[in-house]
Backbone bond lengths (Angstrom), bond angles and torsions (degrees), N, CA, C in turn:
res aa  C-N    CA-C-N  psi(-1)  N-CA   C-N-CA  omega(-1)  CA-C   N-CA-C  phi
1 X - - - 1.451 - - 1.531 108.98 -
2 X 1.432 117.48 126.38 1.393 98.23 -176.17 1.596 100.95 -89.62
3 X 1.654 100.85 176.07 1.634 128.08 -165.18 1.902 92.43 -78.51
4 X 1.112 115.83 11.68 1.759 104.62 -174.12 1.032 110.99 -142.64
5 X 1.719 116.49 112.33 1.543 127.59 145.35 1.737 131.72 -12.85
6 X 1.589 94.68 -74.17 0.996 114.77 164.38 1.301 132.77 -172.65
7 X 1.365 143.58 -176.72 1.441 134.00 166.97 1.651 103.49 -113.70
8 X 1.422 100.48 153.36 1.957 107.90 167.45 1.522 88.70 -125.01
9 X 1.643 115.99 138.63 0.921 134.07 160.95 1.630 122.43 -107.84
10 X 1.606 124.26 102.88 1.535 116.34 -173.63 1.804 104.96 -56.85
11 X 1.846 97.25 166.35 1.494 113.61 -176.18 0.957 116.14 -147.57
12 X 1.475 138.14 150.68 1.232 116.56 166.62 1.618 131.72 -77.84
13 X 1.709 84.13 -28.70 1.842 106.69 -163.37 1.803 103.44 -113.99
14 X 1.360 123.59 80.95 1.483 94.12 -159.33 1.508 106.98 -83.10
15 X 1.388 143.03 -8.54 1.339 137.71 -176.94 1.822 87.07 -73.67
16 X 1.125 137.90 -32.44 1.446 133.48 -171.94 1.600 99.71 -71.59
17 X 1.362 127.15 -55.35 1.448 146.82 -176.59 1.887 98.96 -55.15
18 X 1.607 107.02 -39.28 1.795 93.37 -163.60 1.870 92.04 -82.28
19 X 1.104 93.98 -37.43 1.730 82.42 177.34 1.509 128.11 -79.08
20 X 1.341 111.53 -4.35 1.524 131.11 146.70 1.012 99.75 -39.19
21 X 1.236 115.83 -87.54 1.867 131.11 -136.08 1.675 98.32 -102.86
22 X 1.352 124.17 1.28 1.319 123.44 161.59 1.461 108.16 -73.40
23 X 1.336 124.59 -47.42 1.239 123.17 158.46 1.421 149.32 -62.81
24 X 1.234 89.44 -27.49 2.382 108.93 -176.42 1.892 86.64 -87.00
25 X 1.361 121.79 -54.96 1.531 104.29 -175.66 1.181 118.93 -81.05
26 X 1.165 108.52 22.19 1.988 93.98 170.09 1.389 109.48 -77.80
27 X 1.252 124.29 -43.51 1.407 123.13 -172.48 1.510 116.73 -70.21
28 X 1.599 106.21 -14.46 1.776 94.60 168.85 1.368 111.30 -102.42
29 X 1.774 110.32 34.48 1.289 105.95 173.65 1.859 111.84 72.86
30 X 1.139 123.43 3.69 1.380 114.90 171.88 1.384 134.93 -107.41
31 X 1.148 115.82 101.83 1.793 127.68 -174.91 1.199 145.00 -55.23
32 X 1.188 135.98 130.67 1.556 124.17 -173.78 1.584 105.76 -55.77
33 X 1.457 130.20 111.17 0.919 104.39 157.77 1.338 133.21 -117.45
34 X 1.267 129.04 49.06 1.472 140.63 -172.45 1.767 102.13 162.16
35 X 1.372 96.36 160.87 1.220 105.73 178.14 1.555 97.39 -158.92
36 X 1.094 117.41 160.79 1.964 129.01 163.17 0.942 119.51 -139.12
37 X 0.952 141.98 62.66 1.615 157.59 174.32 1.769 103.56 -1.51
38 X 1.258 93.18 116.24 1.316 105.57 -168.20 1.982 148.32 87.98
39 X 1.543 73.11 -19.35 1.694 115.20 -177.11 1.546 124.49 -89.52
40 X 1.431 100.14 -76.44 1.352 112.54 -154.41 1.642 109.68 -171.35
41 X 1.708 107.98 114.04 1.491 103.85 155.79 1.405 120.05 -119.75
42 X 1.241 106.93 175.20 1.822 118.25 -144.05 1.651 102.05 -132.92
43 X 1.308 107.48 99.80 1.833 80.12 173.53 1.763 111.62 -128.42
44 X 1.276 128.97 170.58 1.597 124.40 -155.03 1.497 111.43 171.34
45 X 1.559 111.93 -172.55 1.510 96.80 -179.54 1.664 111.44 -111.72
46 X 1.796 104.92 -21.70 1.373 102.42 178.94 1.962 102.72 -132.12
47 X 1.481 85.36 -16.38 1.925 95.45 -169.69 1.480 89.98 -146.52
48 X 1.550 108.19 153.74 1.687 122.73 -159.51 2.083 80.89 -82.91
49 X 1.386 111.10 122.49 1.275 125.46 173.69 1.878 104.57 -120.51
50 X 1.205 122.40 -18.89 1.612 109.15 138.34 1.409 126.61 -151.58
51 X 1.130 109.74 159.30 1.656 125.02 -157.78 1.283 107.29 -132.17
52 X 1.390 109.45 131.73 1.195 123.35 -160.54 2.423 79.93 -116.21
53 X 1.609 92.90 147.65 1.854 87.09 -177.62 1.619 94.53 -179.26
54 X 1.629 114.56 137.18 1.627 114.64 147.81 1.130 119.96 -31.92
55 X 1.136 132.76 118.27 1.630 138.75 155.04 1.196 99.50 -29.75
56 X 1.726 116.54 124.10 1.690 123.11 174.39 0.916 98.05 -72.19
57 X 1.755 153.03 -0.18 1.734 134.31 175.58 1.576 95.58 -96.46
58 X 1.373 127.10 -17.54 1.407 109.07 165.01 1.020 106.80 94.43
59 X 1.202 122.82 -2.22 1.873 138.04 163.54 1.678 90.94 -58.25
60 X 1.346 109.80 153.38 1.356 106.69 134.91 1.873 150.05 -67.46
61 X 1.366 124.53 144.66 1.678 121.96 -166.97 1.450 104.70 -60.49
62 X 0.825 107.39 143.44 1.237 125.61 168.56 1.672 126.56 -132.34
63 X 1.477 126.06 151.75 1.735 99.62 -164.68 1.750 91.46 -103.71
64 X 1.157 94.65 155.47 1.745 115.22 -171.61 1.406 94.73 -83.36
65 X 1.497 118.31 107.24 1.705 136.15 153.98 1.539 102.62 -44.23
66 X 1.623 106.53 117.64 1.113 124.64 179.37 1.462 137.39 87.60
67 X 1.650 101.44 -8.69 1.262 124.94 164.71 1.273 131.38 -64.57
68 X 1.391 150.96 118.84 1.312 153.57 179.58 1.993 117.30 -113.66
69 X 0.952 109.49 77.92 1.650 86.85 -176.02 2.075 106.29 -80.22
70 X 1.423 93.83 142.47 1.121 111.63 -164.04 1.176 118.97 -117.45
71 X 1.600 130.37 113.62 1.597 127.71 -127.01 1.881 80.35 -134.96
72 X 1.281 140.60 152.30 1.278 156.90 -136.52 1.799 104.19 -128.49
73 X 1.227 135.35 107.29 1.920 109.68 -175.27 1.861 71.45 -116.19
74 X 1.394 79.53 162.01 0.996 129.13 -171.14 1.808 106.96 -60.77
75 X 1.645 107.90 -46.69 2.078 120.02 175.02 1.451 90.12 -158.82
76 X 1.174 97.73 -158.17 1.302 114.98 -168.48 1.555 140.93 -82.38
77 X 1.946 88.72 -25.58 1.591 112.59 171.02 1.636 100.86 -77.26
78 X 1.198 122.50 -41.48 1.750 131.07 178.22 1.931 86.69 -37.57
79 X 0.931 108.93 -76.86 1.818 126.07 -165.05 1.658 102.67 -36.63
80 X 1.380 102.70 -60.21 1.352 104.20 -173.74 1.774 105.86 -76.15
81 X 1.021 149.68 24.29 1.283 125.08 -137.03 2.462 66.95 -152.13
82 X 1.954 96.17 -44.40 1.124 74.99 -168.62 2.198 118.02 -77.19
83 X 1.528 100.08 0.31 1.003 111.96 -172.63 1.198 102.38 -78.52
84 X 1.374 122.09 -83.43 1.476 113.09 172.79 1.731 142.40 -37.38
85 X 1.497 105.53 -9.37 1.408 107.67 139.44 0.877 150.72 -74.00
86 X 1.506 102.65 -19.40 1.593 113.93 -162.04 1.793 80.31 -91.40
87 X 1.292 126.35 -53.54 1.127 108.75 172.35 1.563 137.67 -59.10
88 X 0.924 116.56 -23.99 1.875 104.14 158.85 0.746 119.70 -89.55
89 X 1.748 138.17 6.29 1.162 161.73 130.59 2.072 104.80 -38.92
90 X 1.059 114.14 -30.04 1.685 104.01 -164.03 1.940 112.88 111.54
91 X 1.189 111.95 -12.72 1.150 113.88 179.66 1.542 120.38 -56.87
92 X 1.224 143.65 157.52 1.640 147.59 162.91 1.352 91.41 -99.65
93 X 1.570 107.89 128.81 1.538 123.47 146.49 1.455 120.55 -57.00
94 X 1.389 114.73 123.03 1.266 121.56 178.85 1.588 116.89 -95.10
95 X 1.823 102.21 -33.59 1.568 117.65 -176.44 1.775 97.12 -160.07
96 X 0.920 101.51 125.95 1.802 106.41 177.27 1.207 104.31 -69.11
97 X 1.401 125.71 135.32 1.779 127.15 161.98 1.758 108.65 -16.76
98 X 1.165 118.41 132.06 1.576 116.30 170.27 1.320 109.71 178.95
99 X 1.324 123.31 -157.40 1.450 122.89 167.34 1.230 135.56 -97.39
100 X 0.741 136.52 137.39 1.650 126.30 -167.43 1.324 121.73 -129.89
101 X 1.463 122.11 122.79 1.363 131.59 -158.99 1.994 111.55 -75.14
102 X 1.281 109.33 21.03 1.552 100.37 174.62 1.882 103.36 -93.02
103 X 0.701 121.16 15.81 1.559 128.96 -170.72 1.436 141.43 -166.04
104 X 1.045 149.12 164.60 1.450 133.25 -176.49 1.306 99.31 -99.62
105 X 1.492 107.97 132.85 1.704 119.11 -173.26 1.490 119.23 45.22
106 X 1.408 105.35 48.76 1.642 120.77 -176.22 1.676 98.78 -100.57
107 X 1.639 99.43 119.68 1.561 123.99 162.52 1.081 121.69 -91.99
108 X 1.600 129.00 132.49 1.729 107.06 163.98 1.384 104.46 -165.02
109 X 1.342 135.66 -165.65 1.536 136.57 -153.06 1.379 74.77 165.35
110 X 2.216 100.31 124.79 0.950 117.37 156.95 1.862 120.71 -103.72
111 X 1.605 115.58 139.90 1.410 100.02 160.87 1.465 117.95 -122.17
112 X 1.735 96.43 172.04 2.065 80.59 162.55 1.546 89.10 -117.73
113 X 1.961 115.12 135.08 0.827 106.12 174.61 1.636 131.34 -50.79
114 X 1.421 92.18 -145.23 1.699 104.20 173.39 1.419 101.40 -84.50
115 X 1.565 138.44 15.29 1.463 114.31 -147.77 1.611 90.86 -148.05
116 X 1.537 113.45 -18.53 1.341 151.24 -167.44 1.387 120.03 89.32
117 X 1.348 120.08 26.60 2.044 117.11 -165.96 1.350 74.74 -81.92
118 X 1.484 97.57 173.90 1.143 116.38 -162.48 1.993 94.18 -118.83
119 X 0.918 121.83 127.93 1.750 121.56 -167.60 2.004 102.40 -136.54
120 X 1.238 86.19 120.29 1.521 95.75 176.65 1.588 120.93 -104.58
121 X 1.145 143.09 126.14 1.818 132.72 167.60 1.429 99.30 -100.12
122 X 0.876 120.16 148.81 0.884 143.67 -173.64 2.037 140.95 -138.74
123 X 0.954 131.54 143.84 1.816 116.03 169.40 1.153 112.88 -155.08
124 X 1.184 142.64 -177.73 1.536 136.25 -175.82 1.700 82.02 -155.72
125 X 1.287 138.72 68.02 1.670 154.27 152.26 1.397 111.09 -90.41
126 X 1.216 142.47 107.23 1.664 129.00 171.37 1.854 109.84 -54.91
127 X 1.166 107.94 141.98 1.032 140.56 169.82 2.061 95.95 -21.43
């Protein structure tokens, strides 16, 4: 069970952000599940585990230096499938789909969203 509820990530534009991440999480299997028009959307597989929302102080978002949120696919095509959306989506490549030496048979593709967070997919499936 992991140690986390969930994450909220601030935005500036969130109808730009829900159709972001309506698209980059389909392939790891994760669903819109709520929205508030104007507020706050929620997406996950059974309970909203991240949320995209205006900063309640009304500042503008900004992305957290040093932050990585780190999202789970399903194999390896999930990873690549979520990279190349996020990029014709508007996303910056952070790390192209490949292998990655923190793990045994570790996959992943880094982006910075539309907002600049930094969002990783990830799997540990052999080839």
């Amino acid at each position: 069970m992991s140690i986390f509820t969930h994450f909220t990530l601030g935005t500036r534009d969130l109808d730009r952000a829900k159709a972001f991440y309506d698209r980059v999480l389909e392939p790891l299997n994760l669903k819109s599940l709520f929205s508030i028009e104007g507020k706050v959307c929620g997406w996950g597989k059974e309970a909203p585990q991240l949320m995209v929302l205006y900063p309640r102080n009304g500042e503008p978002a900004t992305a957290a230096n040093g932050l990585t949120v780190g999202l789970a696919a399903p194999d390896r095509e999930a990873v690549r499938e979520f990279h190349r959306r996020a990029l014709e989506l508007g996303a910056v490549c952070e790390g192209p789909p490949g292998p990655r030496p923190f793990a045994p048979n570790a996959y992943a593709a880094y982006i910075r969203d539309l907002d600049g967070h930094k969002i990783v997919a990830s799997c540990r499936t052999p080839e």
